[in-house]
PDB file of N, H, CA, C and O in Angstrom:
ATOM      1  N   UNK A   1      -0.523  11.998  -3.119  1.00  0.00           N
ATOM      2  CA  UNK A   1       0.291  10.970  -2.513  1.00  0.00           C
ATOM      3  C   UNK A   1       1.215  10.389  -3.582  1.00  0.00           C
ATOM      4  O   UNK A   1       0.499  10.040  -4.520  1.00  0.00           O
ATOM      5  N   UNK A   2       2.466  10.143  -3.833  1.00  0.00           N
ATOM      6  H   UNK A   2       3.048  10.427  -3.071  1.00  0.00           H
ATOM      7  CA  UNK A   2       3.219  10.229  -4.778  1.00  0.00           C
ATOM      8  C   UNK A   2       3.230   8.127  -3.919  1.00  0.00           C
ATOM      9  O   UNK A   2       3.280   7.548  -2.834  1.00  0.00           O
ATOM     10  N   UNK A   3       3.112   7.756  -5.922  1.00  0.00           N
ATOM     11  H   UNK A   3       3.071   8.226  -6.803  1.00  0.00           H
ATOM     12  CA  UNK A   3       3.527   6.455  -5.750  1.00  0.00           C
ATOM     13  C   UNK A   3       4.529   5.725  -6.761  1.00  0.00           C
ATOM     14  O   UNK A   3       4.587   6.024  -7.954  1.00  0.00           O
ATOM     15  N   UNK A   4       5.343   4.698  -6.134  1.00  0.00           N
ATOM     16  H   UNK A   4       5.295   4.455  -5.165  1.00  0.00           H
ATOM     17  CA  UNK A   4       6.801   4.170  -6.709  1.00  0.00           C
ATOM     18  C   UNK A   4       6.143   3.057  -7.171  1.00  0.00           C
ATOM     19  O   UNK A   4       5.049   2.675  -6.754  1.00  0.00           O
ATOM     20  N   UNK A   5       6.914   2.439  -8.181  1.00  0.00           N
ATOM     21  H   UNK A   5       7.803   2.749  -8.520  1.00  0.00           H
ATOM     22  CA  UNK A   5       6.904   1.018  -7.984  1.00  0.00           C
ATOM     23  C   UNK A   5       8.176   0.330  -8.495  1.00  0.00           C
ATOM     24  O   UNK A   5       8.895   0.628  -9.448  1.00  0.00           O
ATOM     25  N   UNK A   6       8.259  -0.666  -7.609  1.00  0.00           N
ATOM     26  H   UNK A   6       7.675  -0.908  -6.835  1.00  0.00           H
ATOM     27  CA  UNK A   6       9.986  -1.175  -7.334  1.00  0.00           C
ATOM     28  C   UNK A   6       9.789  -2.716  -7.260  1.00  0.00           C
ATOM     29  O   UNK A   6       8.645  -3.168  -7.259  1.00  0.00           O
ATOM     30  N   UNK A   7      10.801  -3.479  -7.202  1.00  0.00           N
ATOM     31  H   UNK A   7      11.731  -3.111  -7.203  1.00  0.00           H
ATOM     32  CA  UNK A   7      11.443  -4.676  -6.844  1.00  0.00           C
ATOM     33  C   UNK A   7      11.572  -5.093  -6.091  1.00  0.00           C
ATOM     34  O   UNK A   7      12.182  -4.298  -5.376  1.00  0.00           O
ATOM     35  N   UNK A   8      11.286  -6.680  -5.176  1.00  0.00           N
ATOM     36  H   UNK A   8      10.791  -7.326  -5.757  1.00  0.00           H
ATOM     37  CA  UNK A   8      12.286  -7.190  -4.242  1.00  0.00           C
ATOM     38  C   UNK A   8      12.411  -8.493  -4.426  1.00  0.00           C
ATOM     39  O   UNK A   8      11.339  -9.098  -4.402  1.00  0.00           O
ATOM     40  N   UNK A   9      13.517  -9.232  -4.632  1.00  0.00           N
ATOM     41  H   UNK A   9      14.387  -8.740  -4.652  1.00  0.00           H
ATOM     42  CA  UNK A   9      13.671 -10.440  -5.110  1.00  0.00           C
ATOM     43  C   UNK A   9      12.898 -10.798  -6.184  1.00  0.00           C
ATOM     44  O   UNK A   9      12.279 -11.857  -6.282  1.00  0.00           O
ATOM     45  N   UNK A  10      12.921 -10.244  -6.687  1.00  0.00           N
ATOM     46  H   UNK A  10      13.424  -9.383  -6.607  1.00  0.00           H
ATOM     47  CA  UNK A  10      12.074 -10.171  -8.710  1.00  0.00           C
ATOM     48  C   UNK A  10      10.279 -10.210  -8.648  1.00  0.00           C
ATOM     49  O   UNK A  10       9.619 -10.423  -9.665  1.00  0.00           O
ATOM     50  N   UNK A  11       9.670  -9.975  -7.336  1.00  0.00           N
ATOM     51  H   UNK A  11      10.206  -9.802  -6.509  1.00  0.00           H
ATOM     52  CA  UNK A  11       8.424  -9.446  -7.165  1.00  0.00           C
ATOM     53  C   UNK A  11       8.561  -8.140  -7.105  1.00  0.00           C
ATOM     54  O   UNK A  11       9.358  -7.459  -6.460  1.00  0.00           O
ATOM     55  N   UNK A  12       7.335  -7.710  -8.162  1.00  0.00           N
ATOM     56  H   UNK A  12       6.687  -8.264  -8.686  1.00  0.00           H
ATOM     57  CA  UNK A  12       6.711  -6.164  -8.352  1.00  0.00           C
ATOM     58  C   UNK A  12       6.381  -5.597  -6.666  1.00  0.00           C
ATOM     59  O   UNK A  12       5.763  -6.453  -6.034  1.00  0.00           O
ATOM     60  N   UNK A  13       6.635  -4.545  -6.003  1.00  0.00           N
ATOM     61  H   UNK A  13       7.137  -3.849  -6.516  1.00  0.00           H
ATOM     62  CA  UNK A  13       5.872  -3.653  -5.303  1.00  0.00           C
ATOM     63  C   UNK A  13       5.401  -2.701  -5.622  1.00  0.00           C
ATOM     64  O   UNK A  13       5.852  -2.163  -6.633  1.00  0.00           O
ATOM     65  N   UNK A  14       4.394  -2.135  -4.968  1.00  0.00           N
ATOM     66  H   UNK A  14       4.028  -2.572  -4.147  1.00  0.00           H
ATOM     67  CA  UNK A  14       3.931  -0.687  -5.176  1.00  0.00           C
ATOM     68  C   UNK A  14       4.028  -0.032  -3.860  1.00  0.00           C
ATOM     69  O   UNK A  14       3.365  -0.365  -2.877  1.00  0.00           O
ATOM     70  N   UNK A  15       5.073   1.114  -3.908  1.00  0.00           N
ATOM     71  H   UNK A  15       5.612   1.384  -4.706  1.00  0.00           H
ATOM     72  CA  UNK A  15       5.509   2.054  -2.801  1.00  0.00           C
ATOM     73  C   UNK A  15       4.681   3.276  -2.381  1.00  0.00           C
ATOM     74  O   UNK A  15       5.022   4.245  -3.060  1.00  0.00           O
ATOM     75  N   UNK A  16       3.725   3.569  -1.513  1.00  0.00           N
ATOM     76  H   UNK A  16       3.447   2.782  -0.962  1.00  0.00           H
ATOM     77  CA  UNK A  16       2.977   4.329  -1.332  1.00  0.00           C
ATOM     78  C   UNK A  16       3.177   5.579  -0.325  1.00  0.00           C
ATOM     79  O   UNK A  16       2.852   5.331   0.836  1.00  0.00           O
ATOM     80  N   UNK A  17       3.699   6.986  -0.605  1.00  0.00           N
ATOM     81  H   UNK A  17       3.963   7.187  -1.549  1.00  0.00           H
ATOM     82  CA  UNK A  17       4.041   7.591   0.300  1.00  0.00           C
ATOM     83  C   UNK A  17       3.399   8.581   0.742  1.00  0.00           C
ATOM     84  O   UNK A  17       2.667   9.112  -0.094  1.00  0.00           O
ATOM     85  N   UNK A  18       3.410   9.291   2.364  1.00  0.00           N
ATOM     86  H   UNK A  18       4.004   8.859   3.043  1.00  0.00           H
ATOM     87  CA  UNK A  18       2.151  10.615   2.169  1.00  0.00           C
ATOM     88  C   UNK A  18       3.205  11.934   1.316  1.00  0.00           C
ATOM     89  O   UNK A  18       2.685  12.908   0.771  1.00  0.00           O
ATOM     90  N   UNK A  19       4.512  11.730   1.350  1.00  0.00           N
ATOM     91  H   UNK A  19       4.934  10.939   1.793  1.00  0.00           H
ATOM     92  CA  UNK A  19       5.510  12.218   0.786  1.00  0.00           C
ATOM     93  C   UNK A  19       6.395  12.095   0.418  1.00  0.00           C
ATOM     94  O   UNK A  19       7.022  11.070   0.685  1.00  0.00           O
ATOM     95  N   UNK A  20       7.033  13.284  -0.567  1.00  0.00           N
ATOM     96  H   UNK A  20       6.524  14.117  -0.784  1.00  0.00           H
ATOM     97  CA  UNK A  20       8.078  12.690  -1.419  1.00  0.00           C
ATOM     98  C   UNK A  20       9.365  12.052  -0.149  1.00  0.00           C
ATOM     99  O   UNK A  20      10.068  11.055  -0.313  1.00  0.00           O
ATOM    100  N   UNK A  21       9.367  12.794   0.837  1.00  0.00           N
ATOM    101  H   UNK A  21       8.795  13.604   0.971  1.00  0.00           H
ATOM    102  CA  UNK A  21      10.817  12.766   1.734  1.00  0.00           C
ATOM    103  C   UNK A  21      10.106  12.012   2.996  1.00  0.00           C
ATOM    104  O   UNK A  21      10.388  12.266   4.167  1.00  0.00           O
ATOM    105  N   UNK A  22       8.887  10.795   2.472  1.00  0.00           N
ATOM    106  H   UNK A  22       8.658  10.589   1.521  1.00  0.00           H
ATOM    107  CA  UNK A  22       8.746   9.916   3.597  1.00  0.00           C
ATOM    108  C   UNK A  22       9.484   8.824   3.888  1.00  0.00           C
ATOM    109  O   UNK A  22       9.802   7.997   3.034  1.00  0.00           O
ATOM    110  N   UNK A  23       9.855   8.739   5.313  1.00  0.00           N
ATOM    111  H   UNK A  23       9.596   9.411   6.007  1.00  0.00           H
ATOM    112  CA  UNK A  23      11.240   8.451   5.211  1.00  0.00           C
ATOM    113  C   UNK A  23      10.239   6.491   5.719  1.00  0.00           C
ATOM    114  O   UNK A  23      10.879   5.489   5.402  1.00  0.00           O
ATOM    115  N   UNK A  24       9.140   6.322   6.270  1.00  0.00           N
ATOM    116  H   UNK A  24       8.620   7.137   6.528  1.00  0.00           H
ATOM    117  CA  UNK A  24       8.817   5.230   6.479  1.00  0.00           C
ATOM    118  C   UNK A  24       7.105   4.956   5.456  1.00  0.00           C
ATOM    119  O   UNK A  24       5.927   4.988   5.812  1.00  0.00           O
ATOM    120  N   UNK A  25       7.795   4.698   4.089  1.00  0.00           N
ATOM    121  H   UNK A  25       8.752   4.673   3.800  1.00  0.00           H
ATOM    122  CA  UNK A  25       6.852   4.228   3.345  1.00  0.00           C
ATOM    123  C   UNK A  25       5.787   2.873   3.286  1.00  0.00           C
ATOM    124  O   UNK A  25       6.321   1.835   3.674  1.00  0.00           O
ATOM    125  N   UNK A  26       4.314   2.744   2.839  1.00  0.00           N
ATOM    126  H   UNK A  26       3.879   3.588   2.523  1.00  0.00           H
ATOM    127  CA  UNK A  26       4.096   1.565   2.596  1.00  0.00           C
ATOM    128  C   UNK A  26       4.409   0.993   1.636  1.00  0.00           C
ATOM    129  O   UNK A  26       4.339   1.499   0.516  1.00  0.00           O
ATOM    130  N   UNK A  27       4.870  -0.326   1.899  1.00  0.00           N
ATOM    131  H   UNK A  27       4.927  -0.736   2.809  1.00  0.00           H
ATOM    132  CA  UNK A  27       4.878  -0.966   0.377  1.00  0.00           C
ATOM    133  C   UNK A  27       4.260  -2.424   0.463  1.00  0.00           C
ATOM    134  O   UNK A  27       4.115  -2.926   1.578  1.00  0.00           O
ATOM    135  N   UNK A  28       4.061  -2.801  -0.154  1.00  0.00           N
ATOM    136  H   UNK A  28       4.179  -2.394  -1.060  1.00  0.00           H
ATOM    137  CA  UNK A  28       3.539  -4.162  -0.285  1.00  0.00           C
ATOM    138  C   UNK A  28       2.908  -4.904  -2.054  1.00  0.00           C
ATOM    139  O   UNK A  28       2.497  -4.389  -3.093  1.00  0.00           O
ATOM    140  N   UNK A  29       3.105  -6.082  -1.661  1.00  0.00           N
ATOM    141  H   UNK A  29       3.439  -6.501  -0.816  1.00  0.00           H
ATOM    142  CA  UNK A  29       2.943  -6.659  -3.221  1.00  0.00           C
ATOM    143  C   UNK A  29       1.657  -7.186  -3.876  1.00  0.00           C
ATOM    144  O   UNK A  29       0.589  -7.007  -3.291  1.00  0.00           O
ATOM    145  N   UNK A  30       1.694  -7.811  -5.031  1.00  0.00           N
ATOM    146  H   UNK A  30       2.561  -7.957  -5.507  1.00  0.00           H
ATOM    147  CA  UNK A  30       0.424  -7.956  -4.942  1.00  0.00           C
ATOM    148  C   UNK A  30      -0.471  -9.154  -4.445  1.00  0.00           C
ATOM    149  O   UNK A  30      -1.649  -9.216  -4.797  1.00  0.00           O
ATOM    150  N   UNK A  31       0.033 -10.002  -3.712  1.00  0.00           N
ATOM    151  H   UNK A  31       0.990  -9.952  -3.426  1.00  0.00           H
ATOM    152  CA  UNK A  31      -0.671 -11.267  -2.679  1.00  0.00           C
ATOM    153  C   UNK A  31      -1.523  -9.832  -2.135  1.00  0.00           C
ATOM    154  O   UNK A  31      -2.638  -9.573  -2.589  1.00  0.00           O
ATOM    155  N   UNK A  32      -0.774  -8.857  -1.002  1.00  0.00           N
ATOM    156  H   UNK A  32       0.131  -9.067  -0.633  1.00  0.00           H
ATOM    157  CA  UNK A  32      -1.465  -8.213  -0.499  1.00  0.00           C
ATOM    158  C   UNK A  32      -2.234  -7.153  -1.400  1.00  0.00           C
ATOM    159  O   UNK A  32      -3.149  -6.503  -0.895  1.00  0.00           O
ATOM    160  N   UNK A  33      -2.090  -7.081  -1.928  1.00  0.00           N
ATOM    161  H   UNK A  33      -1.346  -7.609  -2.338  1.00  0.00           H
ATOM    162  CA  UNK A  33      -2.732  -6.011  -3.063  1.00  0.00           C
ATOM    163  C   UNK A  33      -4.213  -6.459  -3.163  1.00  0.00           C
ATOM    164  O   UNK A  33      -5.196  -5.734  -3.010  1.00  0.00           O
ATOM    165  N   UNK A  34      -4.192  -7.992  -3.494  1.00  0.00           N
ATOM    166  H   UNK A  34      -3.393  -8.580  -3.619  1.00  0.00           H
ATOM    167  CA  UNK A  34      -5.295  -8.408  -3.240  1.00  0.00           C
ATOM    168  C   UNK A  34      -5.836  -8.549  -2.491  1.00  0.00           C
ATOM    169  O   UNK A  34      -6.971  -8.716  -2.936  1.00  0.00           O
ATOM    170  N   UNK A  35      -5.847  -8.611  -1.563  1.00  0.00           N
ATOM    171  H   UNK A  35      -4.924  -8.476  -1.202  1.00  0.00           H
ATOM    172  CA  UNK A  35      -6.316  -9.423   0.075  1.00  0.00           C
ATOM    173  C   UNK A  35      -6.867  -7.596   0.179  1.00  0.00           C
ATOM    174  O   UNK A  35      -8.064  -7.843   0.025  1.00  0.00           O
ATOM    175  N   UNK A  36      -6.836  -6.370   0.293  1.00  0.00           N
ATOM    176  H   UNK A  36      -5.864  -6.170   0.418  1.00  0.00           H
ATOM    177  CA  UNK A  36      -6.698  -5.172   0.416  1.00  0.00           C
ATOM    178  C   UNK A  36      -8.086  -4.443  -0.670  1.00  0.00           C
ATOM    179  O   UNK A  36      -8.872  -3.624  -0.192  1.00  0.00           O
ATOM    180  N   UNK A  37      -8.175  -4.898  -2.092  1.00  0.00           N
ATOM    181  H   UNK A  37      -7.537  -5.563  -2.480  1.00  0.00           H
ATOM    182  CA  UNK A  37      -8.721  -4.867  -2.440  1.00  0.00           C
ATOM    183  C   UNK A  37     -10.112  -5.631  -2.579  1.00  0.00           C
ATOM    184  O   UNK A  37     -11.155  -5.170  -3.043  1.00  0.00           O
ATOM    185  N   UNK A  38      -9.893  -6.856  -2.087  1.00  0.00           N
ATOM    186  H   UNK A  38      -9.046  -7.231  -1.710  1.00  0.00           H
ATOM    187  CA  UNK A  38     -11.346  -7.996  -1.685  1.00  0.00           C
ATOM    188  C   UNK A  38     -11.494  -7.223  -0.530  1.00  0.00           C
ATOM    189  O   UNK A  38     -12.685  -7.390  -0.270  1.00  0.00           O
ATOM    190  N   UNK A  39     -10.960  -6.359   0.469  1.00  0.00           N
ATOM    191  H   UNK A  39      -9.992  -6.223   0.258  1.00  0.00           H
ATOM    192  CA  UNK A  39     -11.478  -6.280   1.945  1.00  0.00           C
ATOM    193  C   UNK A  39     -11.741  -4.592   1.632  1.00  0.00           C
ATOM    194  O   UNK A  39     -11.753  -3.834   2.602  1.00  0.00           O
ATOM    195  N   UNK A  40     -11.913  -4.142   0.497  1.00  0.00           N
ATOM    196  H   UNK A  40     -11.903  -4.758  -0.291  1.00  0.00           H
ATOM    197  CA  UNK A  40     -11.799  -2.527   1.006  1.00  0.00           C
ATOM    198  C   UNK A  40     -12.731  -1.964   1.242  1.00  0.00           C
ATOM    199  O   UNK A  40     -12.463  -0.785   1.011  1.00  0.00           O
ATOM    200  N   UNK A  41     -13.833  -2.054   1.612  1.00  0.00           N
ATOM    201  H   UNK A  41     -14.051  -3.011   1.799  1.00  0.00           H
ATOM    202  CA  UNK A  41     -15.300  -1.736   2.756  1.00  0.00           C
ATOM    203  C   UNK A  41     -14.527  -1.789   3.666  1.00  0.00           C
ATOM    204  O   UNK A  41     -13.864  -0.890   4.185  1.00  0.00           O
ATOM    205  N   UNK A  42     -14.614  -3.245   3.967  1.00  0.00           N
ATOM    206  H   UNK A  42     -15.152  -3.974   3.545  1.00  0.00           H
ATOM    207  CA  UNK A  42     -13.884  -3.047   5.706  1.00  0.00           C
ATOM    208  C   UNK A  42     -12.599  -2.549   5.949  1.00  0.00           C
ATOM    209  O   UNK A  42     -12.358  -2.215   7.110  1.00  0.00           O
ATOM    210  N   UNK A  43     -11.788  -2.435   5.169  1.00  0.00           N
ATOM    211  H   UNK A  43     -11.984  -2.706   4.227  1.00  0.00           H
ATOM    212  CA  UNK A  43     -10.678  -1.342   5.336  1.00  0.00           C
ATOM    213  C   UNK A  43     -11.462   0.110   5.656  1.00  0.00           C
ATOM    214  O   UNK A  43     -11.382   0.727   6.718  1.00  0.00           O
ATOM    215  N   UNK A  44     -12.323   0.544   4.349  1.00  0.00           N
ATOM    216  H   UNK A  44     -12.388   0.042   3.486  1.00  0.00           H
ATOM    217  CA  UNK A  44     -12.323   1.735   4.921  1.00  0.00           C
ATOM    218  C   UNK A  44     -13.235   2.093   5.802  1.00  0.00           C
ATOM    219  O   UNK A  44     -13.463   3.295   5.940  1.00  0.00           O
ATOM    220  N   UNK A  45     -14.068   0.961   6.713  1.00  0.00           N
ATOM    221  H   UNK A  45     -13.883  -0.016   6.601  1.00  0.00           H
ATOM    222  CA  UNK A  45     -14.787   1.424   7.819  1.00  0.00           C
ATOM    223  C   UNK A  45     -13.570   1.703   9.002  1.00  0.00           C
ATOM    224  O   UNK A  45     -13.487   2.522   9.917  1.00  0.00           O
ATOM    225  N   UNK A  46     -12.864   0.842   8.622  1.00  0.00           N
ATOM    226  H   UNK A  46     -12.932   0.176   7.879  1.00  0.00           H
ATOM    227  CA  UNK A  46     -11.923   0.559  10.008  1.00  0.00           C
ATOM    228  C   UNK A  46     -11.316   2.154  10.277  1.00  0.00           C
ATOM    229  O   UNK A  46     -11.329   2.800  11.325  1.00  0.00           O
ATOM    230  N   UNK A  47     -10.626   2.643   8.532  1.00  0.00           N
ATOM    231  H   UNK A  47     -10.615   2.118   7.680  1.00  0.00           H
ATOM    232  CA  UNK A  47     -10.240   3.953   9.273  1.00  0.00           C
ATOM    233  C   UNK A  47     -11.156   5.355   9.187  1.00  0.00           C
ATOM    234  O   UNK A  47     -10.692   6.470   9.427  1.00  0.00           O
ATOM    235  N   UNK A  48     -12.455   5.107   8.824  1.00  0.00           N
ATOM    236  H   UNK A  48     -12.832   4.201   8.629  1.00  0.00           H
ATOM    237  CA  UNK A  48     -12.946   5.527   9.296  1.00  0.00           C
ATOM    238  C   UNK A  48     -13.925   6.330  10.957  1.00  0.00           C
ATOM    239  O   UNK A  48     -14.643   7.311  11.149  1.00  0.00           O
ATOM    240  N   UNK A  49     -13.481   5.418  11.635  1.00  0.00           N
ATOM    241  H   UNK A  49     -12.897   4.621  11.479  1.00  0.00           H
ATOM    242  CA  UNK A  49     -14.139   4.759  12.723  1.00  0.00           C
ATOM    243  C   UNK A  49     -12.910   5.732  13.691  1.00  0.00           C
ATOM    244  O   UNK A  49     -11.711   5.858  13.440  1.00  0.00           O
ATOM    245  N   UNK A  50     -13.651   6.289  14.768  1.00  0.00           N
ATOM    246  H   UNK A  50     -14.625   6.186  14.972  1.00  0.00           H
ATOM    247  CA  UNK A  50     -13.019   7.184  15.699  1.00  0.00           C
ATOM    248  C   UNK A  50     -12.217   6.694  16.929  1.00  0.00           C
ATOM    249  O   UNK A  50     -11.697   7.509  17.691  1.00  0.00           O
TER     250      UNK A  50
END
C-alpha cells in the first residue's frame, strides 16, 4: 500500500492508498491518527466482521 505524506493548511497528513493511481485516497491527520490508534481492536473487529 504505497503511503504519502503531505500538507493542508500547515497540518501534517498521512495519505494512504490501495494504489499508486488511486484516484480516491485516505488521508487524515493526526487528531485522527490518534483517535484510530486508541480504537484499533475495535477498528479491526469492525472490518473484520462479515
Amino acid at each position: 500500500m504505497p503511503v504519502e505524506y503531505t500538507e493542508y493548511k500547515g497540518n501534517k497528513l498521512i495519505v494512504l492508498k490501495r494504489m499508486d493511481t488511486d484516484k480516491y485516497p485516505f488521508s487524515f491527520g493526526k487528531g485522527k491518527a490518534r483517535l484510530i490508534v486508541e480504537n484499533f481492536d475495535l477498528i479491526k473487529k469492525f472490518a473484520e466482521e462479515e
